[in-house]
C-alpha positions as CSV (number, residue, x, y, z in Angstrom):
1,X,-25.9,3.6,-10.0
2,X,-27.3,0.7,-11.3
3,X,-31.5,0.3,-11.5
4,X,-30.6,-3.3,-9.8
5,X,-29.5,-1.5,-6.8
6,X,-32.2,0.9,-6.1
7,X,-34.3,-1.3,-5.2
8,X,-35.3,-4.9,-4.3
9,X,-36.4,-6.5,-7.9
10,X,-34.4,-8.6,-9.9
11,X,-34.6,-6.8,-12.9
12,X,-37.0,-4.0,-13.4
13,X,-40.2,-5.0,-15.0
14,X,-40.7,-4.6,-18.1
15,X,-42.0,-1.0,-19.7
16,X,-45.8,-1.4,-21.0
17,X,-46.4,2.3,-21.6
18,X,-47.1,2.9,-25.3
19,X,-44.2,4.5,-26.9
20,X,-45.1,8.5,-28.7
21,X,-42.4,8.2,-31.1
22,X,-40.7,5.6,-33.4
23,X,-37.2,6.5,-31.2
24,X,-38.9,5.7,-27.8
25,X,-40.6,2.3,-29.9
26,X,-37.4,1.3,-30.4
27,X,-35.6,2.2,-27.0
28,X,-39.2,0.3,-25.4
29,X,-38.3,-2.8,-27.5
30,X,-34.5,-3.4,-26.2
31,X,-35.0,-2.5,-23.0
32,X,-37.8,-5.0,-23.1
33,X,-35.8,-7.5,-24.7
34,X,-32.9,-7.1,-22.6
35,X,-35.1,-7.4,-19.2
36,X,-36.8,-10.6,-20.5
37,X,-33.2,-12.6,-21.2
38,X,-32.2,-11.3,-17.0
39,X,-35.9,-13.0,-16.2
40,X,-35.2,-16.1,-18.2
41,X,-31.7,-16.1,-16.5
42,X,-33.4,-15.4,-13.0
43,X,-35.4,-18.2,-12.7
44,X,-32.1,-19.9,-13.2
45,X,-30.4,-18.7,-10.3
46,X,-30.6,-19.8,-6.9
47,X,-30.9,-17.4,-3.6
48,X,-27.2,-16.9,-2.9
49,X,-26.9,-16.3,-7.1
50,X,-29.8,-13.3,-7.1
51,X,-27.8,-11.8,-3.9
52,X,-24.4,-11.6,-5.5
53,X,-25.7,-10.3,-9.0
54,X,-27.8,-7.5,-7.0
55,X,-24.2,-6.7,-4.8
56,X,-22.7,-6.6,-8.1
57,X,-24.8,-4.0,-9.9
58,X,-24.7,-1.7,-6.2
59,X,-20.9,-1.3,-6.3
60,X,-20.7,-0.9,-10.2
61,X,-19.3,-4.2,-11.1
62,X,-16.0,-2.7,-9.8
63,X,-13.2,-4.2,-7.6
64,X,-15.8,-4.8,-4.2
65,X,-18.9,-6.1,-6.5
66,X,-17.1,-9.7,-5.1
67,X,-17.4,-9.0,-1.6
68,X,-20.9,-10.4,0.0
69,X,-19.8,-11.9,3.8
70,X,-21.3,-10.5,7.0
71,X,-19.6,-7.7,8.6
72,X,-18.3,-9.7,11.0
73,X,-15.9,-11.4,9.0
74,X,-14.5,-8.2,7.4
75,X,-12.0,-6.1,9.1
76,X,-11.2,-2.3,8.3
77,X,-8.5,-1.0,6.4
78,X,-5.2,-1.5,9.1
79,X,-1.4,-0.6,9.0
80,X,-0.7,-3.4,11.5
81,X,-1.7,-5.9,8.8
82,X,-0.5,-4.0,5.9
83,X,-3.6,-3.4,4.6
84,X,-5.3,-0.1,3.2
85,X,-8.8,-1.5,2.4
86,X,-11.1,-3.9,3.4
87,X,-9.9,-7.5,3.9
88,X,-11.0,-10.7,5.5
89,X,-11.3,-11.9,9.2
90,X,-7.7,-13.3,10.0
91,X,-9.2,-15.9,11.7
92,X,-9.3,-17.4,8.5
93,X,-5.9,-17.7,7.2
94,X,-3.8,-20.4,7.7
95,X,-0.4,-18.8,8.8
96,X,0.4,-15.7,10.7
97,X,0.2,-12.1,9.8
98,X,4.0,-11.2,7.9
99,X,3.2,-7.5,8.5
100,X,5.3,-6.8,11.4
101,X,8.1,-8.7,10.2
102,X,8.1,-7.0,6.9
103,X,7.6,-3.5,8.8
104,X,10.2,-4.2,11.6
105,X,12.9,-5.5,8.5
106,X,12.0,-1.9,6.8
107,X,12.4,-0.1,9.8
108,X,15.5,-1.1,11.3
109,X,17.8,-0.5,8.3
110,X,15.9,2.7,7.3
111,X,16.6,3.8,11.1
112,X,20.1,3.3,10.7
113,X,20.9,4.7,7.0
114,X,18.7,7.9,8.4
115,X,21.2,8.3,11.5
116,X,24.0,8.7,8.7
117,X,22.6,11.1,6.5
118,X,21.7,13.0,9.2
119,X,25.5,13.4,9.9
120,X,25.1,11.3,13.8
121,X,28.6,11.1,15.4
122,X,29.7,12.8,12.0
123,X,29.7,9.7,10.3
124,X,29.1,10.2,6.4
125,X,30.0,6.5,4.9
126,X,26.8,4.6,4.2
127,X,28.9,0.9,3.9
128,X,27.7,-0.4,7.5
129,X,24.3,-0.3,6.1
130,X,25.2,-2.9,3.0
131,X,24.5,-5.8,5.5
132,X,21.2,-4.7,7.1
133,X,20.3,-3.8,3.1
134,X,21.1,-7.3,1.8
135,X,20.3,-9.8,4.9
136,X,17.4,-7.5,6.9
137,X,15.9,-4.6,4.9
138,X,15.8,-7.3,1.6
139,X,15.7,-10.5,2.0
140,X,13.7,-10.6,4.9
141,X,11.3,-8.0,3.7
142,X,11.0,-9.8,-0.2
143,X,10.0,-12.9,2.0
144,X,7.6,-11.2,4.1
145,X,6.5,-9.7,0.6
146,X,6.1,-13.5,-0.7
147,X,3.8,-14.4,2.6
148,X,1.5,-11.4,1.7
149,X,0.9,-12.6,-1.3
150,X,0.2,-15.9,0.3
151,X,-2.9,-14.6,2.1
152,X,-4.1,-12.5,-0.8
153,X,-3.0,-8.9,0.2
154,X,-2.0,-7.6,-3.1
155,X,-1.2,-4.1,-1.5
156,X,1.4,-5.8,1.1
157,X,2.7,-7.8,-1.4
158,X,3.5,-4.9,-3.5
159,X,4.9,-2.6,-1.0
160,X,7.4,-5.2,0.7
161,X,8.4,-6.9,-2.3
162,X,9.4,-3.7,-3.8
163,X,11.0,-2.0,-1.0
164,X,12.9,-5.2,-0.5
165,X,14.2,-5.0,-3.8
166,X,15.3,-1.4,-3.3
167,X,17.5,-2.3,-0.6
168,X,19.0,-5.2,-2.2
169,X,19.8,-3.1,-5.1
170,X,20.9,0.0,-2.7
171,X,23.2,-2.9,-1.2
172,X,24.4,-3.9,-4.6
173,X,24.9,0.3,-5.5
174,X,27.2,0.6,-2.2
175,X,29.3,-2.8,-2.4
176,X,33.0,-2.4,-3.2
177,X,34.4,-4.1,-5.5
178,X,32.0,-6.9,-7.7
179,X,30.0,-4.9,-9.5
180,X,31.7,-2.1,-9.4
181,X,28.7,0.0,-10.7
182,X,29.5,3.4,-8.4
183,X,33.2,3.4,-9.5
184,X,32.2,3.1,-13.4
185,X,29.6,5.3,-13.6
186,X,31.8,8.0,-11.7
187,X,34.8,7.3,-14.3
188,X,32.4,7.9,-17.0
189,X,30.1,10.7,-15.7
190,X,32.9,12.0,-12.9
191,X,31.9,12.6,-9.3
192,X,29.0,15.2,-9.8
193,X,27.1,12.8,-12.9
194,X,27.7,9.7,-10.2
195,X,25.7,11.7,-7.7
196,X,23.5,13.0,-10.5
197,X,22.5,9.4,-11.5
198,X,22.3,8.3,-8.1
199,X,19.7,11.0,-7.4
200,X,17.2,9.4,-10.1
201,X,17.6,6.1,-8.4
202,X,16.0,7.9,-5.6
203,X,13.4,10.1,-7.6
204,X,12.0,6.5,-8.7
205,X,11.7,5.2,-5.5
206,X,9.8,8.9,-4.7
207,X,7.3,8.1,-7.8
208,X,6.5,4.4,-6.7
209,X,5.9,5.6,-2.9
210,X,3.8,8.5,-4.1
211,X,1.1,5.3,-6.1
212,X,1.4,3.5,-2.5
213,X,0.4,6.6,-0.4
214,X,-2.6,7.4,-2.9
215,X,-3.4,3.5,-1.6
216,X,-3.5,4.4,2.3
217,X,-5.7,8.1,1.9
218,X,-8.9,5.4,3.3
219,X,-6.8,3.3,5.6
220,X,-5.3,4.4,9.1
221,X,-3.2,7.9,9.8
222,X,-0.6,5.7,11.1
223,X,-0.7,4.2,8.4
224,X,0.0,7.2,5.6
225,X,2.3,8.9,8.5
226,X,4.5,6.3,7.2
227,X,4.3,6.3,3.6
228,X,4.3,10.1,3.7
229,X,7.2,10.4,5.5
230,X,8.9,7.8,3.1
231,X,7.9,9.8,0.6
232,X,9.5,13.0,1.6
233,X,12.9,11.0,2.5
234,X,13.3,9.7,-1.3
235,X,12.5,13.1,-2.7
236,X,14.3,14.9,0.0
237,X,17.7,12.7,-0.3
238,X,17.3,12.6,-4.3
239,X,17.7,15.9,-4.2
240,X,20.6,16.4,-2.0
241,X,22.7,14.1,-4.8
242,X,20.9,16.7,-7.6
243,X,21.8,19.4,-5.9
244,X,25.5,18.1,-5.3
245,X,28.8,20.1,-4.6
246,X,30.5,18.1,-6.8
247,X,32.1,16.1,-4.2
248,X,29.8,15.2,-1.9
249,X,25.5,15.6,-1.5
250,X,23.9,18.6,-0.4
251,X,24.4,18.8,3.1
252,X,20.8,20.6,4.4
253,X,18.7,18.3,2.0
254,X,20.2,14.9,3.1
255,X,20.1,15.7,6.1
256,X,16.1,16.4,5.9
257,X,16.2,13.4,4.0
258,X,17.2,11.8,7.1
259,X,14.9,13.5,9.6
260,X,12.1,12.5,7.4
261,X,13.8,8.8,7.2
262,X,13.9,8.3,11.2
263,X,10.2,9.7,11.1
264,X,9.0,6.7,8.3
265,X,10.9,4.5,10.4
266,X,9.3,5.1,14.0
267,X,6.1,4.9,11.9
268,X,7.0,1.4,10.7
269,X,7.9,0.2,14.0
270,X,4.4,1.8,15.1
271,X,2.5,-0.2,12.6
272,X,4.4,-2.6,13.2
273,X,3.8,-2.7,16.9
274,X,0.0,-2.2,16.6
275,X,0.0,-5.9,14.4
276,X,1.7,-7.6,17.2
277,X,0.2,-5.9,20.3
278,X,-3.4,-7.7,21.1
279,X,-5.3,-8.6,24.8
280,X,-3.2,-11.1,24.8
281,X,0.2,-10.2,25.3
282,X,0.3,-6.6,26.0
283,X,-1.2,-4.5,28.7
284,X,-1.8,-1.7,26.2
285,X,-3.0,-1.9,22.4
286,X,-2.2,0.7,20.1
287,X,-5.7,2.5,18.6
288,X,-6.4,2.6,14.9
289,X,-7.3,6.4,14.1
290,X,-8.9,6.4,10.9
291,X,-9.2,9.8,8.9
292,X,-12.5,11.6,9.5
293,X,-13.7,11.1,5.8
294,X,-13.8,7.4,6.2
295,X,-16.4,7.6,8.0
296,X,-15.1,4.6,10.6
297,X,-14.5,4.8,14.6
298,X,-11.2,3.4,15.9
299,X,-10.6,-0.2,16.9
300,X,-10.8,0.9,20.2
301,X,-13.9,2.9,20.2
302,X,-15.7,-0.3,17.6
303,X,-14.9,-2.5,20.7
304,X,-16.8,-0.7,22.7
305,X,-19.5,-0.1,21.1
């Protein structure tokens, strides 16, 4: 850790010992050096300056060295607002919280593609979902993408943008006719490279969640429930095309592909839930639990307190 932060002067003062060796001389003279240009740019600064290059060198001039507001107008890491880490009091936006739009959009057509792989009413064609995929699960969730990125939340931004683009792609994989990408690439691969190919689509989608769950490990459990679930359905239904009979996926693995599925998206709909529900308009709010390591109580317990 920075000198700056271990204590209260603004820099260290300079080092008047007499030096035993013509090494230390020399180490004695920049430090001294460097200490008198921070005093000559000191007397420069103003209150609010000094506080801000103090904050700085306590958090290692890393990505919270810019954050200096009272606590009050910081709010803890919350899946209801799409938010792993610290961010600002929303009473100071301008528009509303796209959260639960982009969370409800992500739910309802994962809930629905789940119920098929899992083989409900022994239905096995995924073409109903193409319209929740384009209209719902994409557009809607690229625009609620665009909004985050409106209020500054960089990891909402990400995350909805991206997954919107996966289902308007997944859309544009399952169309008929147009661009005709399924029916090619089983021409020239036949049915079992098809399924093959389609399998990376879906180990991709299992990298990129796996960088967004590292994201929530300080936020909510809600909050990685959902992410690790999402996880395990990209990795579990990638498989079942790898591991293909050569007609169809692998029955068992898309199938836990779809448990894990309807899990991520009753977890969406939770977070989703818990950034609508206030003491406003419902009789019950739902509690942010935070893992034990952060070191945070839940909303509930903080409002107590």
């Amino acid at each position: 850790m920075s000198t700056y932060a271990q204590d209260d002067k603004f820099p260290p003062q300079r080092d008047n010992e007499s030096p035993e060796t013509p090494a230390e001389a020399f180490h004695q003279d920049f430090n001294n050096q460097y200490y008198d240009t921070i005093n000559r740019m000191k007397s420069r600064m103003s209150n609010d300056e000094r506080t801000v290059a103090i904050h700085a060198a306590r958090y290692g001039y890393g990505p919270f060295a810019h954050l200096n507001f009272k606590n009050e107008l910081v709010n803890y890491p919350f899946g209801g607002e799409m938010q792993p880490g610290l961010f600002r009091n929303v009473q100071d936006r301008k528009i509303a919280n796209p959260a639960p739009l982009g969370l409800c959009a992500f739910a309802l057509t994962t809930f629905v593609l789940s119920l098929i792989n899992l083989g409900t009413l022994n239905l096995s064609n995924t073409n109903v979902v193409i319209s929740l995929a384009f209209g719902y699960g994409g557009l809607v969730q690229i625009l609620a993408g665009m909004w985050e990125m409106a209020i500054g939340n960089t990891f909402g931004a990400t995350a909805f943008a991206s997954y919107g683009g996966f289902w308007v792609s997944f859309a544009i994989l399952l169309t008929p006719g147009g661009f005709d990408i399924m029916n090619t690439v089983s021409k020239a691969e036949g049915e079992a490279g098809m399924m093959h190919a389609f399998s990376l689509f879906f180990f991709g989608w299992f990298v990129f969640t796996t960088l967004m769950l590292f994201c929530t490990l300080k936020s909510t459990i809600a909050f990685f429930f959902l992410f690790f679930t999402l996880d395990l359905t990209f990795l579990f239904v990638g498989l079942a095309y790898l591991y293909n009979t050569g007609e169809a996926p692998h029955t068992n693995l898309l199938r836990s592909g779809g448990g894990f599925g309807i899990l991520a998206a009753f977890a969406s709909w939770y977070n989703a839930f818990a950034g609508l529900a206030d003491d406003t308009n419902s009789f019950f709010v739902i509690p942010a639990v935070y893992f034990p390591w952060t070191g945070r109580k839940s909303k509930q317990e903080a409002s107590k307190a």
